[in-house]
Structure formats: C-alpha cells, structure tokens
C-alpha positions as CSV (number, residue, x, y, z in Angstrom):
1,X,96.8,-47.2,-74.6
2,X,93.0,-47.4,-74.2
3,X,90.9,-45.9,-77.2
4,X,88.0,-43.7,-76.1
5,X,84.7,-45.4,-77.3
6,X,82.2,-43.8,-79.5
7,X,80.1,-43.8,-76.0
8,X,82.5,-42.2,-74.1
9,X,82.6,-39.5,-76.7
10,X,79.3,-38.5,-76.6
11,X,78.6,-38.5,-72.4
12,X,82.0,-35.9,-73.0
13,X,80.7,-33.8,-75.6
14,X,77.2,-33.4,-73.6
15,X,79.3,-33.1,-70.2
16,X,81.0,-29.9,-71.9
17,X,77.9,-28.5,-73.4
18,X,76.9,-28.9,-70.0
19,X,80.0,-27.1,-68.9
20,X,79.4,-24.1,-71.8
21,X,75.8,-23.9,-70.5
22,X,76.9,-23.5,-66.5
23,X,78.6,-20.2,-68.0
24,X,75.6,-18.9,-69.9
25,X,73.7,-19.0,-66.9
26,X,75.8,-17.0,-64.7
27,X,75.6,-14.5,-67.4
28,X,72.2,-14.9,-68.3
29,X,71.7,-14.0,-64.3
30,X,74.0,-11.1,-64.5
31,X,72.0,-9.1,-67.4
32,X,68.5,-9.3,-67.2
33,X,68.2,-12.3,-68.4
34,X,67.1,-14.5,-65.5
35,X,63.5,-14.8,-66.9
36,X,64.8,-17.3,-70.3
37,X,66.5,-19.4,-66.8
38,X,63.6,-22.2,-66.4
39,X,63.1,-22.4,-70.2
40,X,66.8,-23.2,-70.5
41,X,67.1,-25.5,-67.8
42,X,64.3,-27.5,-69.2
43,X,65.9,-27.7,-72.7
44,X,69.2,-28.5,-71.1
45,X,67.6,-31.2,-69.1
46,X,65.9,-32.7,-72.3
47,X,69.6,-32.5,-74.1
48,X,71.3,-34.2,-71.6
49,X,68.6,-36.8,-71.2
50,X,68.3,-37.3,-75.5
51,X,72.4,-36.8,-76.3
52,X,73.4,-36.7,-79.3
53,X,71.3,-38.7,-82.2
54,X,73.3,-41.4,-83.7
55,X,72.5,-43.5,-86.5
56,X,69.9,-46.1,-84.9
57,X,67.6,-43.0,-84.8
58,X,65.5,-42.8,-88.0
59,X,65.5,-39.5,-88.3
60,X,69.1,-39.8,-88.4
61,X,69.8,-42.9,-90.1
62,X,71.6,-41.7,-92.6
63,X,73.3,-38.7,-90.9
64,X,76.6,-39.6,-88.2
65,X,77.3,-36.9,-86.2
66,X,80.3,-38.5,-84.7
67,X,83.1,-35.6,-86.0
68,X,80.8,-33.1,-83.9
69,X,80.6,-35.2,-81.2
70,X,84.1,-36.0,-81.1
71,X,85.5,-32.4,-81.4
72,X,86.5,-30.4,-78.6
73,X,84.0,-27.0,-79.3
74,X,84.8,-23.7,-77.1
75,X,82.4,-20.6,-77.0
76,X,82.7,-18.6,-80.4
77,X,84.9,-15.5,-79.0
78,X,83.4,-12.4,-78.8
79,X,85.6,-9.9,-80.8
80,X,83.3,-7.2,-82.8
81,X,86.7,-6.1,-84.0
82,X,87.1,-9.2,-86.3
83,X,85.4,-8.3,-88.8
84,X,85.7,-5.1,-91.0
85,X,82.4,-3.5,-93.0
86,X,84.9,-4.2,-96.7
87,X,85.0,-8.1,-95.6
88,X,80.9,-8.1,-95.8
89,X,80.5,-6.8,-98.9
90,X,80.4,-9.8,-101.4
91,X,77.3,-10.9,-99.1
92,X,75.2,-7.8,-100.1
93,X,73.0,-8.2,-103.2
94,X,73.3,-6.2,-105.8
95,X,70.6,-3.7,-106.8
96,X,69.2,-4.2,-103.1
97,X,69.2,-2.2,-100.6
98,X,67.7,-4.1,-97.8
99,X,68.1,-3.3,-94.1
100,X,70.5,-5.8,-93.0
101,X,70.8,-7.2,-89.3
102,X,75.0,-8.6,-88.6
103,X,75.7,-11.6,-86.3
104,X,79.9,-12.0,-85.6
105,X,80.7,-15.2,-84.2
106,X,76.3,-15.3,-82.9
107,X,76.7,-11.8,-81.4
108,X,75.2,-8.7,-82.7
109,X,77.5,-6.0,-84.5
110,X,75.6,-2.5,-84.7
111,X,78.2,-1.0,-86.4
112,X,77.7,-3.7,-89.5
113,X,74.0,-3.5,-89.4
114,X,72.2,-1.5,-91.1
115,X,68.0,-0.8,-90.5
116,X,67.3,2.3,-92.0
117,X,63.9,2.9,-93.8
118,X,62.1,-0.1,-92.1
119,X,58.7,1.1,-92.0
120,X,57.2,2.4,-88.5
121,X,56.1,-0.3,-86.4
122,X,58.5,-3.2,-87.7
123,X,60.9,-4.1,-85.2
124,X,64.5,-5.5,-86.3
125,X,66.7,-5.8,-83.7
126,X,69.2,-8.2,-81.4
127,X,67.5,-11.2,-79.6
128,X,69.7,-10.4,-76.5
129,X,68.3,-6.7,-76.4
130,X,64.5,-7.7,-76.5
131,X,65.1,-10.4,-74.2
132,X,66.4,-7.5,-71.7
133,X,64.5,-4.9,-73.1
134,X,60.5,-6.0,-74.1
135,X,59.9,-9.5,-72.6
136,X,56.4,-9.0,-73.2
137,X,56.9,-9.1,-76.8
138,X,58.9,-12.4,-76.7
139,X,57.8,-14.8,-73.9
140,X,54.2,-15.8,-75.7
141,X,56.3,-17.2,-78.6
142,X,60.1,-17.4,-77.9
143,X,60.6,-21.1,-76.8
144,X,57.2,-22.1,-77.8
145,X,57.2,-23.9,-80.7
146,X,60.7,-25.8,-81.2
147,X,60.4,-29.3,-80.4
148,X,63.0,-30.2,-77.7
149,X,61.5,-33.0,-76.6
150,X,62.4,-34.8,-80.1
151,X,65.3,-32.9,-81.6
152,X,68.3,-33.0,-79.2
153,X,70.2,-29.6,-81.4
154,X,67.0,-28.0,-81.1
155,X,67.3,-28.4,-77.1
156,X,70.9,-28.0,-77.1
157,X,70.2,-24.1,-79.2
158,X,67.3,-23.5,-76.8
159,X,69.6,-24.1,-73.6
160,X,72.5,-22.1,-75.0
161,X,70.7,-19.2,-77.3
162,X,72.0,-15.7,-76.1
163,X,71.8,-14.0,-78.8
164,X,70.2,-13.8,-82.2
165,X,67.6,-12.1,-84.6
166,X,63.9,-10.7,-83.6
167,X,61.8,-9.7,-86.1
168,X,57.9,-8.2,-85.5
169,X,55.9,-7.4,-88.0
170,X,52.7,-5.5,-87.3
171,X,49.5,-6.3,-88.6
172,X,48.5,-5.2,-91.9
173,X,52.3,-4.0,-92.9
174,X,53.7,-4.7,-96.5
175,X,57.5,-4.4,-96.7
176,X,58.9,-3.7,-99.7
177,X,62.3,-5.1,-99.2
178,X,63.4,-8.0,-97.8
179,X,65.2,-7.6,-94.2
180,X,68.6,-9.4,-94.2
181,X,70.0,-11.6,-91.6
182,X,73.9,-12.4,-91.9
183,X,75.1,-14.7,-89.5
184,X,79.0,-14.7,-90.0
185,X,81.4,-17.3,-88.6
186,X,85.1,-16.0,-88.3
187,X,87.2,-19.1,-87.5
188,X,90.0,-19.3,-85.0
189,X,92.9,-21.5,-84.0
190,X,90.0,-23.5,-81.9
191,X,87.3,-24.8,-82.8
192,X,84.1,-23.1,-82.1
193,X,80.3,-23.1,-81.5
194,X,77.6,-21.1,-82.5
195,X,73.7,-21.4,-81.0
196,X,72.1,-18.3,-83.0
197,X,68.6,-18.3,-82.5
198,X,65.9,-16.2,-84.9
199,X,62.1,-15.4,-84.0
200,X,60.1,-14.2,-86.7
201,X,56.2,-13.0,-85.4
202,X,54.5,-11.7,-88.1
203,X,51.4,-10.0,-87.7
204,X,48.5,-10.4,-88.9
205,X,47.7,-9.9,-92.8
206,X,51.4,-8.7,-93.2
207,X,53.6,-9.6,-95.9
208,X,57.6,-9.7,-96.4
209,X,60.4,-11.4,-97.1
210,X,63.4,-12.4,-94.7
211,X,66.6,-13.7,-95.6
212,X,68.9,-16.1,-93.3
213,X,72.4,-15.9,-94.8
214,X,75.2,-18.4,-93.4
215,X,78.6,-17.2,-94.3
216,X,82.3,-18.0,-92.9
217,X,85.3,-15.4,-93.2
218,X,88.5,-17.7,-93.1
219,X,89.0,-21.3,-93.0
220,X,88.9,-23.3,-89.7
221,X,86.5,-25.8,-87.7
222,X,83.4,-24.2,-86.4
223,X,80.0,-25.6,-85.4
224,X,76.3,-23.6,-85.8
225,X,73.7,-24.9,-84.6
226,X,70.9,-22.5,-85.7
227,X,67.3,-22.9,-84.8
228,X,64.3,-20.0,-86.5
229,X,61.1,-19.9,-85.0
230,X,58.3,-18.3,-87.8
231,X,54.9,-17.7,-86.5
232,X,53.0,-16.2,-89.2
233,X,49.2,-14.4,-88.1
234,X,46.3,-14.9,-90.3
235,X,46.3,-14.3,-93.6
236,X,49.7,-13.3,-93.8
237,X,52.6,-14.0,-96.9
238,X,56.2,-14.6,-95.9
239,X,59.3,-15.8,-98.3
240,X,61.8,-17.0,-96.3
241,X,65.0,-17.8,-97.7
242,X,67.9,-20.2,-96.0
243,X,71.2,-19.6,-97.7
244,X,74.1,-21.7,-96.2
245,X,77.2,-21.0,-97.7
246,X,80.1,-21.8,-95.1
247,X,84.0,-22.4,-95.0
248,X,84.4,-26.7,-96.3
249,X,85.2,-27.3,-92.5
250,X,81.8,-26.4,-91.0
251,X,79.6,-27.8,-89.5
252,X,76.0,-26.7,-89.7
253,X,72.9,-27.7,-88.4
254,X,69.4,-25.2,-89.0
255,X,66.1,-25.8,-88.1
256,X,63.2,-24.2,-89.6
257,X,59.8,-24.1,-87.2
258,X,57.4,-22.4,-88.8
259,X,53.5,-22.1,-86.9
260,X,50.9,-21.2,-89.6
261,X,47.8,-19.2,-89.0
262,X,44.5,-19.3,-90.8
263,X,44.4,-18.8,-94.7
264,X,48.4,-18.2,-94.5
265,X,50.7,-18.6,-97.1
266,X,54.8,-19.3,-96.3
267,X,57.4,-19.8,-99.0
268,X,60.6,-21.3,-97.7
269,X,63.7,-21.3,-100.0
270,X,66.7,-22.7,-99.1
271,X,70.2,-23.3,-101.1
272,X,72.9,-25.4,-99.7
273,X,77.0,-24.9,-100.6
274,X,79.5,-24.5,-97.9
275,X,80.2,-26.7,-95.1
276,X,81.6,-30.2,-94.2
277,X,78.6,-31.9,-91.9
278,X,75.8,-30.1,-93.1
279,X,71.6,-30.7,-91.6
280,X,68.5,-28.8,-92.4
281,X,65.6,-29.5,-90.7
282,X,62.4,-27.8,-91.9
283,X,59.2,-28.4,-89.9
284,X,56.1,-26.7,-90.8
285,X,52.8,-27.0,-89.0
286,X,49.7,-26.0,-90.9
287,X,47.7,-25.3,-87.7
288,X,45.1,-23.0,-89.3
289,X,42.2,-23.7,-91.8
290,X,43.3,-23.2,-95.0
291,X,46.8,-22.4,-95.1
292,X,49.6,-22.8,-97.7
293,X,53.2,-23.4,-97.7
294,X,55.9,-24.1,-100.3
295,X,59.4,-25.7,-99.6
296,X,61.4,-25.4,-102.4
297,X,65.3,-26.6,-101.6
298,X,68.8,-27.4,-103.6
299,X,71.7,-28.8,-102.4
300,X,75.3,-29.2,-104.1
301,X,77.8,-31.1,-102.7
302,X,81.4,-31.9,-104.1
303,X,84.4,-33.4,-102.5
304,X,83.5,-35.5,-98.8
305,X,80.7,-33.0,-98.0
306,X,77.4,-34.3,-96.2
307,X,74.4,-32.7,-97.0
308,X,71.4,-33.9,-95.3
309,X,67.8,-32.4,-95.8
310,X,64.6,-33.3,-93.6
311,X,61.8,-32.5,-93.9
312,X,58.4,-32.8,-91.7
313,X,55.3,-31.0,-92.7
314,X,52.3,-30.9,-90.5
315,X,48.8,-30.9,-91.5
316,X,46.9,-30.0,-88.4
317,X,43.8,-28.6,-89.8
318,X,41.6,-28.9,-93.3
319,X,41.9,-27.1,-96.6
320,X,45.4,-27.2,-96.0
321,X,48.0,-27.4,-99.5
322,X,52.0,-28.2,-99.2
323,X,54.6,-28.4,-102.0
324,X,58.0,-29.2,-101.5
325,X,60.4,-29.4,-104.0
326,X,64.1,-30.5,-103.7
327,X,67.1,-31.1,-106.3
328,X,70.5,-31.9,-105.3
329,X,73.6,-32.3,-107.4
330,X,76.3,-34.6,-106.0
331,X,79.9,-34.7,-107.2
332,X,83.2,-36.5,-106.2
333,X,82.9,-38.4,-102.8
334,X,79.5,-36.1,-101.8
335,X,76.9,-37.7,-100.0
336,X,73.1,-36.7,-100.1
337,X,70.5,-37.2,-97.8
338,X,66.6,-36.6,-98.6
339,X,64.0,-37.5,-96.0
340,X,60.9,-36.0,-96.5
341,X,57.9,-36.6,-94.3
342,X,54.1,-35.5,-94.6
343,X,51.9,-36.1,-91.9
344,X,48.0,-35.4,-92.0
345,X,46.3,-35.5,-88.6
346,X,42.8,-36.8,-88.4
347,X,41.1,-33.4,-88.3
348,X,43.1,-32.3,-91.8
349,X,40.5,-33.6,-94.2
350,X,40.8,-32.3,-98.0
351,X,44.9,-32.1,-97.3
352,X,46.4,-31.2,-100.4
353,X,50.1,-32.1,-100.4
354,X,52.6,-33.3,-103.3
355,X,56.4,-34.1,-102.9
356,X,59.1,-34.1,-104.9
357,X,63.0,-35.2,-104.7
358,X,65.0,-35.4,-108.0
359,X,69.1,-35.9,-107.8
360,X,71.9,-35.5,-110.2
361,X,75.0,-37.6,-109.4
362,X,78.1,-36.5,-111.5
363,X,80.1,-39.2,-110.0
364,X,80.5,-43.1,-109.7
365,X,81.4,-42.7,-106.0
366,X,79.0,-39.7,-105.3
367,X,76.0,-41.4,-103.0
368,X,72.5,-40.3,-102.4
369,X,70.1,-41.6,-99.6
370,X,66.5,-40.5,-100.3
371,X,63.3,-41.4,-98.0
372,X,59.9,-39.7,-99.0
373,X,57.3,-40.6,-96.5
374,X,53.6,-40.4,-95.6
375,X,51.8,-40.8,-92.6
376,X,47.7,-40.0,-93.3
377,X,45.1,-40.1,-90.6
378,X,42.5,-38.8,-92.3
379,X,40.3,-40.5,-94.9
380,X,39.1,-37.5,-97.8
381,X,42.8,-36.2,-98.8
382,X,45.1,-35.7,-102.1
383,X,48.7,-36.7,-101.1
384,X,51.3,-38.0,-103.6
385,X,55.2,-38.4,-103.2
386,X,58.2,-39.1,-105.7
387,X,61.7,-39.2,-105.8
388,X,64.2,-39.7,-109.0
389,X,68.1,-40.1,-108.9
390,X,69.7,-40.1,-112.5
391,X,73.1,-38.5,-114.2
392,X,73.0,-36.3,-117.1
393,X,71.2,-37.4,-120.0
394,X,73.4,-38.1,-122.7
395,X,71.4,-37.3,-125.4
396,X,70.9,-33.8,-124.2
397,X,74.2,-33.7,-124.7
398,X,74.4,-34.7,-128.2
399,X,71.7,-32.7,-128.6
400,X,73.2,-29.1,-127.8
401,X,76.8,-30.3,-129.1
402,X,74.8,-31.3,-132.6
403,X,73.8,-27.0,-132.2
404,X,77.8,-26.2,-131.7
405,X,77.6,-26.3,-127.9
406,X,81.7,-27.4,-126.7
407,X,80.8,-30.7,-124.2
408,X,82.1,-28.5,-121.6
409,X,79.3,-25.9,-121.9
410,X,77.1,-28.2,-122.6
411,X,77.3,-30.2,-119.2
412,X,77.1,-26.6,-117.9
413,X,74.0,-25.5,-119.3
414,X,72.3,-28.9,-118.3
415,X,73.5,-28.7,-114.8
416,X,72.7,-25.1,-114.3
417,X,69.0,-25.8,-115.9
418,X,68.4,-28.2,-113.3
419,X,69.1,-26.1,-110.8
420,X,67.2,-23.2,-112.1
421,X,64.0,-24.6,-111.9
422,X,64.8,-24.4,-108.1
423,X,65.9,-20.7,-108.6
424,X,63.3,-19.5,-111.0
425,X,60.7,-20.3,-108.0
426,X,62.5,-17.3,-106.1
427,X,60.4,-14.0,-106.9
428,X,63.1,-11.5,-105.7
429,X,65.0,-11.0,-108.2
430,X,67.9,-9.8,-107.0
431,X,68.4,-12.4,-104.3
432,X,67.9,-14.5,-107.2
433,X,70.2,-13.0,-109.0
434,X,72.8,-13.6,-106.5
435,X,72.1,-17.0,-106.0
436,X,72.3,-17.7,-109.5
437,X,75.9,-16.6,-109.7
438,X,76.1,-18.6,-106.8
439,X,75.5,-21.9,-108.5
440,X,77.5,-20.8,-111.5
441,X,80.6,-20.7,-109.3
442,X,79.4,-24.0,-108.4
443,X,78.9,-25.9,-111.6
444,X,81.8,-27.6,-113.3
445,X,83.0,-25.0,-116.1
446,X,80.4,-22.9,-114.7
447,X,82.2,-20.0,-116.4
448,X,81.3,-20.9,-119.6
449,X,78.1,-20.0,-119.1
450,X,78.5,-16.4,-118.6
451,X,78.2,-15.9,-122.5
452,X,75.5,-18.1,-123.5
C-alpha cells in the first residue's frame, strides 16, 4: 500500500483550506460581506501559491509543521450553547472588573461578553458586525498591515477571517481598565480550525491596555491560527498582553502586527503554557519618529511540547528604541525555539535596540534552538544582542538550603524567580497576579511556594 508523501500532504491540506474557504465565500456573499471578497481572494491566492512553510525556510528552520499539515481540520462548529457563563469563570481576574469580549469556537457570544462602563466613544465589538455594519471604520486598516506575501498563516487567517475582535479607541481617551479578549476553543470528536482575527486602532494620544487570552474547554485536537493587527496613532501608550494557555493537543499559531506612530510607546507581553505545536510571531514596525516598544515574552514547556517564538522588529524611522526580553523554561522532552530579528532601515539613524534570550533547561533531553539576529542599514545606531542557555545554579541551591529551604522549595523559588523578572515587567497588577499563579501551577512543586 502506497504511503502518502510529505508533498502530497501539504498540496491536500492547502486543497482543503481551499475547500473551507469556497464556503466562506458564499457566506461572506450572503451577509454583507462581499466588500472583504477581493482582499480574501488575494490572500487565498498568496496561500495557495506559498503552502505551508517547511523546514528549508529560515524562518521556520527549526519549527515542522507537518502534524498540522497532515491532520484532517473541519470548520470549528458553531454552537453558542457550548459553553455556559460558570465554565468562564477561572479566566476572569480577580479584583478586575474589565469589560470582556467572548469568542466560542472564533464566533462571538453576546450573552458571555460583557462591555459595560467603557467610556463614550470606545468601540468594542464583533469583527463580523463592523464588517457589516461600519466598513468605513475598518477598510483603511483591516487587511493593511499583515504581511501575506511572506507568512503563509498570516494569508491563510486573512482568507478565512469571519469573525473576531474590533477595538477603536478615540483620540485623547484614557481607559482605566483593561478590555479583555477571550478567545475559547471547545474541542469536539473532530478536529478543528480556528482563523480569529483582532484589529486594534487606537487613536491618537490614547492609552490602554488590551488583553488576548487563549483558552481550551475540554481536551481534543484543534488548530488557531490567530493574527492581531495594532495600529497605534501618535503619541499613544498601549500594553498588550498575549496569554496562550490551551488544551496539550493544540495547535496555535498568533501573530502580532503592530504599526507605530510618531513618539508612540507599545508594550507587548506575552506568556506561553498550553498547547502541543505552539508559534508566536511578533512583528513590530517603528514607522514613526521616535517611537518605543517593549517585548517582553516567557515560555514553559514540559512533556513533547513545541514552543517556538519569533520575533522581527522594524526600525523604519530615527530616534527609534526596542527591548525585547525573553526567558523560557524547558522540561522533559520540550523543545524551544528563539529567533529574534532586528532590522534597522537606512533612514533609522540613532536606533536604539537591545535583545535578550536567556533559557532554563530542567532536563538532559529538553532542547533549545536560539537565533538572535541583526540586520543594520544604517551607520549612527546602538544595537546589541545576547542569548544564554544554562540549568539551575547549584550553588543557589546550597545557598537557600544552607538558610533551611527543603531542595524542593528551593528549585521552586529559583525557577519561579526567573520567571518573575518576566512578570514583574507587567504593571497591571491583577493580570499579574493571575499570571503569577499561573506559573506557580507550572513550576515543579510550585505549591510550595504558596507559604514562602
């Protein structure tokens, strides 16, 4: 009997996107809708003509996306009965009542959401309604800053998007708290895929903080491929936090595309957990004068998991700073991926950007691939780049069990330091809070901590 080559799988797996996206369109044309066609088309066109990236890419040299491409995926169903308001409540933070925006299977729930007491003028609401509903607000950004013609998931969201988050902010407007996005994955006897799509336009001078949160209900194979588009006006703050925490037999791929005005500031936080097959792409393009942005990223992997991050950050014009940060802590059979990239164009003079991986491996058959990288067209810039990969310092242990620290707690303490650097850099508190507890469940005896 003939085995089907890896080849073969991919021109199937494209040919039934392909097949998923026929069916989009002929709703797409039955709901208003229609306008989004020629954008899609040209995305699907780019998707069929990249396929899926395989290892000879070098963006995805140490990422193999074969058990995507070689799973049959159907259309996520589209059941707002699956999920009950009870099931959603370990995903709220405590102490925080932020208006909170609920995706089932990438489809809106209005009955989970809640949006009372955004201010006047901020609009949080279902992609799928706007795109109906206010094109005018949409079509000068929606589709306008994802690269297809590179990333091939990137095309395949921007064919298949239906549905997702908008969120405007208006010039000048402060938010007070952050507006939560839950995307939640209920898992059925099939496996399923997911495109949600988020655009973020925030005004002018405004400032808040939005929250992506990744979450499965159930165990079962499911695929998201999840693409945010940020466009931040002048002068404007915005903390964005990525939390992806789905079931162990998940894959996930997000993309981060944030467009930076003049004299902007962007904070992007992101904590890896769940999932099988996990990618995070973060691409930032510091296209006005004077602009900031932070990434600041931790990753914890334990059994077979795959955790890849990448990274590209853009400096397109001058007086431009970047930080990233990353940590990851690999156990058991894990595998980590680090590839972080800085480009400064030629008109980015006085570029400011630093770099920084650091990895903790608890295991002898945990694995780590990291790849910081600079490309610098411009002659007056500061740009420096490091990356470290080490286990736990044995005399730190000596050190806290010399104070009367069991070893068990003491591994804790040093594990959950490292990873509270990360944590520490997240000013709310009580999504840090959260997040915190988060890496406790994580950490190896994590318990122990709670009375130290």
């Amino acid at each position: 009997m003939a085995t089907t080559t890896a080849m073969e799988h991919k021109t199937l797996a494209v040919a039934r996107f392909l097949e998923c996206f026929t069916e989009a369109e002929a709703r797409a044309r039955a709901s208003g809708r229609a306008w989004l066609l020629p954008a899609r088309q040209e995305a699907m066109d780019r998707f069929t003509a990249l396929g899926f990236p395989t290892t000879k890419d070098e963006d995805w040299r140490f990422t193999n996306v074969a058990p995507i491409i070689q799973t049959v995926f159907r259309p996520a169903p589209d059941d707002p009965r699956a999920v009950e308001e009870r099931a959603l409540e370990r995903f709220t933070f405590a102490g925080l009542a932020a208006p909170r925006l609920v995706f089932v299977n990438g489809r809106f729930s209005p009955t989970l959401s809640t949006l009372a007491g955004l201010p006047p003028g901020v609009r949080a609401q279902s992609l799928a309604e706007a795109v109906v509903n206010d094109r005018s607000a949409l079509e000068g950004h929606l589709a306008r800053h994802a690269d297809i013609q590179r990333d091939a998931f990137a095309a395949l969201n921007t064919a298949m998007m239906e549905d997702g988050a908008f969120i405007a902010l208006p010039r000048g407007i402060v938010l007070e708290r952050p507006i939560h996005i839950l995307y939640v994955s209920v898992p059925g006897a099939e496996p399923a895929a997911v495109h949600p799509r988020t655009l973020i336009v925030a005004g002018e001078n405004s400032q808040a903080a939005i929250v992506e949160d990744y979450v499965s209900l159930g165990e079962g194979i499911t695929f998201t491929n999840a693409l945010t588009e940020l466009v931040v006006g002048d002068g404007s703050v915005i903390q964005h936090y990525a939390i992806e925490r789905e079931s162990p037999q998940a894959f996930h791929i997000g993309t981060l595309r944030s467009q930076q005005g003049r004299s902007s500031n962007v904070t992007s936080h992101s904590l890896l957990l769940g999932g099988s097959l996990v990618r995070r792409n973060l691409n930032p393009v510091l296209a006005g004068e004077g602009a900031e942005c932070m990434i600041n990223g931790l990753f914890m992997a334990k059994g077979q998991q795959h955790m890849d991050n990448y990274m590209l950050v853009e400096h397109v014009s001058p007086h431009c700073d970047s930080r990233q940060f990353f940590k990851g802590i690999l156990d058991d059979k894990a595998h980590g991926v680090f590839h972080g990239r800085i480009v400064v164009h030629k008109d980015a003079q006085k570029t400011d950007a630093k770099q920084t991986n650091m990895n903790l491996l608890l295991s002898e058959e945990a694995q780590i691939d990291t790849k910081p990288q600079l490309e610098i067209y411009a002659d007056d810039v500061k740009c420096t780049h490091g990356a470290t990969v080490g286990q736990i310092d044995d005399d730190a242990i000596f050190y806290l069990r010399a104070r009367g620290i069991p070893h068990a707690s003491a591994k804790a303490l040093l594990l959950f330091a490292f990873a509270g650097e990360m944590l520490q850099r997240m000013k709310v508190e009580p999504i840090r809070r959260q997040l915190e507890a988060l890496v406790r469940q994580w950490v190896p005896q994590g318990n122990l901590l709670e009375g130290l």
